[in-house]
C-alpha positions in Angstrom: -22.4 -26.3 -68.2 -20.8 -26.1 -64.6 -22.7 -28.1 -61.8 -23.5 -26.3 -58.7 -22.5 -28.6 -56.1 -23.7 -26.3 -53.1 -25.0 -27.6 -49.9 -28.7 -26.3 -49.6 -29.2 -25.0 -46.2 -32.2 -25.4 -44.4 -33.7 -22.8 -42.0 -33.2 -25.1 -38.9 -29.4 -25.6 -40.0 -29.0 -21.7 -40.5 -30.5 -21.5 -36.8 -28.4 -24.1 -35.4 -25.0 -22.5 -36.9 -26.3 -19.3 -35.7 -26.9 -20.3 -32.4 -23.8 -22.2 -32.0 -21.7 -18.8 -33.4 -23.6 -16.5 -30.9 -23.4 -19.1 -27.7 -19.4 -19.2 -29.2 -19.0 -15.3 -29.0 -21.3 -15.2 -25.8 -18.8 -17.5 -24.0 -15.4 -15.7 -25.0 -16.5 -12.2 -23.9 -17.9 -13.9 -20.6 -14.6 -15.5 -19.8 -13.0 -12.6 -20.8 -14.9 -10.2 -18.2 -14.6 -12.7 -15.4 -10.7 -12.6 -16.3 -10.7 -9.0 -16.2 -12.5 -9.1 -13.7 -10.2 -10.9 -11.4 -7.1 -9.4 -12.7 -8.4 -6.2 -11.5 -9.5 -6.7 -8.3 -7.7 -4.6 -5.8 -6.9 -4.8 -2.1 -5.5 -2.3 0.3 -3.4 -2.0 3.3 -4.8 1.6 5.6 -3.2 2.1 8.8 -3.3 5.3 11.2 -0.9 5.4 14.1 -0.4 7.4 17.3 3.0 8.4 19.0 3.1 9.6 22.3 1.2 12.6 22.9 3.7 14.2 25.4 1.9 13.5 28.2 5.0 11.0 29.6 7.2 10.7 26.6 7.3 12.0 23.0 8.1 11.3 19.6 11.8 11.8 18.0 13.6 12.2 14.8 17.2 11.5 14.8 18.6 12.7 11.6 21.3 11.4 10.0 23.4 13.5 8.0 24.2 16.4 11.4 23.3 13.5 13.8 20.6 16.3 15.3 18.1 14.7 17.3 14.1 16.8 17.3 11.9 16.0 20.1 8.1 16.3 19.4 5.5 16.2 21.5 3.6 13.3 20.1 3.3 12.2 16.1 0.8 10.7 13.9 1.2 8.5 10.4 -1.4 7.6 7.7 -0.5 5.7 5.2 -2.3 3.5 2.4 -1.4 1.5 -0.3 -3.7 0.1 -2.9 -2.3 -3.9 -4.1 -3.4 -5.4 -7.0 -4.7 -8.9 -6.5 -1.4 -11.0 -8.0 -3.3 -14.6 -6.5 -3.5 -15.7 -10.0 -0.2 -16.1 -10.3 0.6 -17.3 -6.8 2.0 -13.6 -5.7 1.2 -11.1 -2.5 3.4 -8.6 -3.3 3.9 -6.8 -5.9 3.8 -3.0 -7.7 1.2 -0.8 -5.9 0.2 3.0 -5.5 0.1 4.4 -2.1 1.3 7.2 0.0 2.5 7.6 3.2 3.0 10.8 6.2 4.1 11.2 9.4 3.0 14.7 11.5 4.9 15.4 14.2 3.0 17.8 17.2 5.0 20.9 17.8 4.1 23.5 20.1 3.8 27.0 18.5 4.1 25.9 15.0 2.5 27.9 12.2 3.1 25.0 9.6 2.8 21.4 9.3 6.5 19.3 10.4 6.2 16.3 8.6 8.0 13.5 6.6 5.9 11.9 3.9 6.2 10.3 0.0 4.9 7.7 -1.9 4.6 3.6 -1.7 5.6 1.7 -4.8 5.7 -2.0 -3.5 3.7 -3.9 -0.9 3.6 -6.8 0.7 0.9 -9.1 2.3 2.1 -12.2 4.1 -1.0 -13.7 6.5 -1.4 -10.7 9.0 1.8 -9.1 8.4 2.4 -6.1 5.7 5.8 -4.3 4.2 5.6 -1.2 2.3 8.4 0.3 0.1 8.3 4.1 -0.7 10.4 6.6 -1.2 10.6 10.3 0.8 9.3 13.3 -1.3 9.1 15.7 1.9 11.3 16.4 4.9 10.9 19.6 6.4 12.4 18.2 9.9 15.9 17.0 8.4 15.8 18.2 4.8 16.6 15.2 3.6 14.3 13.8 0.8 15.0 11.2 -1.6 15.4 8.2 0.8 14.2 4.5 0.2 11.4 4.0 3.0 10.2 0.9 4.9 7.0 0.4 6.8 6.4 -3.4 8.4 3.9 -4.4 11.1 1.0 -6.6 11.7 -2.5 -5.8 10.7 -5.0 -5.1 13.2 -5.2 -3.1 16.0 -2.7 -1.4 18.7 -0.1 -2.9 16.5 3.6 -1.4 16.6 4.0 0.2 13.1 8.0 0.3 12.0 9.2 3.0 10.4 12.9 2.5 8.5 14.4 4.7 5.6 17.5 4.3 3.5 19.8 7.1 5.0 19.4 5.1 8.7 16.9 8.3 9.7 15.4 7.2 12.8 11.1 8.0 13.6 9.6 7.0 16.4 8.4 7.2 20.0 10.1 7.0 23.3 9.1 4.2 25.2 10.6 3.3 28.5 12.9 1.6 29.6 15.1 1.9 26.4 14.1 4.8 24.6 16.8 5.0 22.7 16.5 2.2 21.3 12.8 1.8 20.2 11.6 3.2 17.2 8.4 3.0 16.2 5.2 4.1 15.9 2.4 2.6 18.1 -0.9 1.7 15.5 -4.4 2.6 16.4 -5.5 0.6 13.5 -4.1 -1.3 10.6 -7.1 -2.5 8.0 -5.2 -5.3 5.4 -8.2 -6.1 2.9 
């Protein structure tokens, strides 16, 4: 005859080790949304800038494969790129989705002139952002393909630099070295 040497359970025990398997599971998947939670979080860097409007002076391209210059009458950009929080692992910068475009005001003209593509890094340093992109559209020099550069400071009437790969100047003509400055002057620059 075997002996049965089971442990008889009492209700309260059966409560006790269910409670202390539910508050168990309850915890893991709480931690685990808070951690997702915080790994997703997201940030953004929006910014909208004006060239000059002709009034005075206007916007340029100089591009550089036929070293043509285009004068505009002014110029806008938009751009906005979408950072994931990397604070968790002592980061600001880091792999992000964005795009970028620049519109350049042409008198007479049936059809957007624009340069524009896509942002696939940002960074966030205090006040001060840089975006890297790449050029997917050039209908003013043709020339696509190019490793972009935005910088500038977040806020607003902040100077918004444009750069790109192939040494492609953007920008406005500002007095009293025009030739020499090349940017874009920001309206507004929103770094959340």
């Amino acid at each position: 005859m075997e002996s049965n040497s089971n442990v008889v359970e009492t209700p309260s025990k059966r409560l006790l080790l269910r409670t202390s398997i539910a508050f168990f599971v309850i915890t893991i998947i709480l931690l685990n949304i808070v951690d997702t939670a915080h790994s997703a979080k997201q940030s953004g860097i929006f910014g909208v800038g004006y060239g000059n409007n002709g009034d005075r002076f206007g916007s340029i391209v100089s591009c550089s494969e036929s070293d043509v210059i285009h004068n505009f009458e002014g110029s806008t950009i938009q751009f906005e790129a979408t950072l994931s929080d990397n604070s968790k692992i002592d980061k600001n910068s880091g792999i992000s989705a964005g795009s970028w475009v620049i519109d350049f005001s042409l008198e007479n003209s049936a059809s957007p002139v624009r340069i524009s593509g896509d942002i696939i890094k940002s960074s966030l340093n205090h006040n001060t952002y840089t975006l890297l992109g790449k050029e997917t559209f050039d209908n003013v020099c043709n020339d696509i393909g190019n490793a972009i550069t935005l910088t500038g400071n977040c806020g607003e009437n902040t100077k918004i630099w444009f750069s790109d790969s192939n040494h492609q100047k953007v920008g406005s003509l500002t007095p009293p070295h025009g030739d020499e400055a090349y940017y874009l002057f920001g309206s507004k620059v929103n770094c959340n």
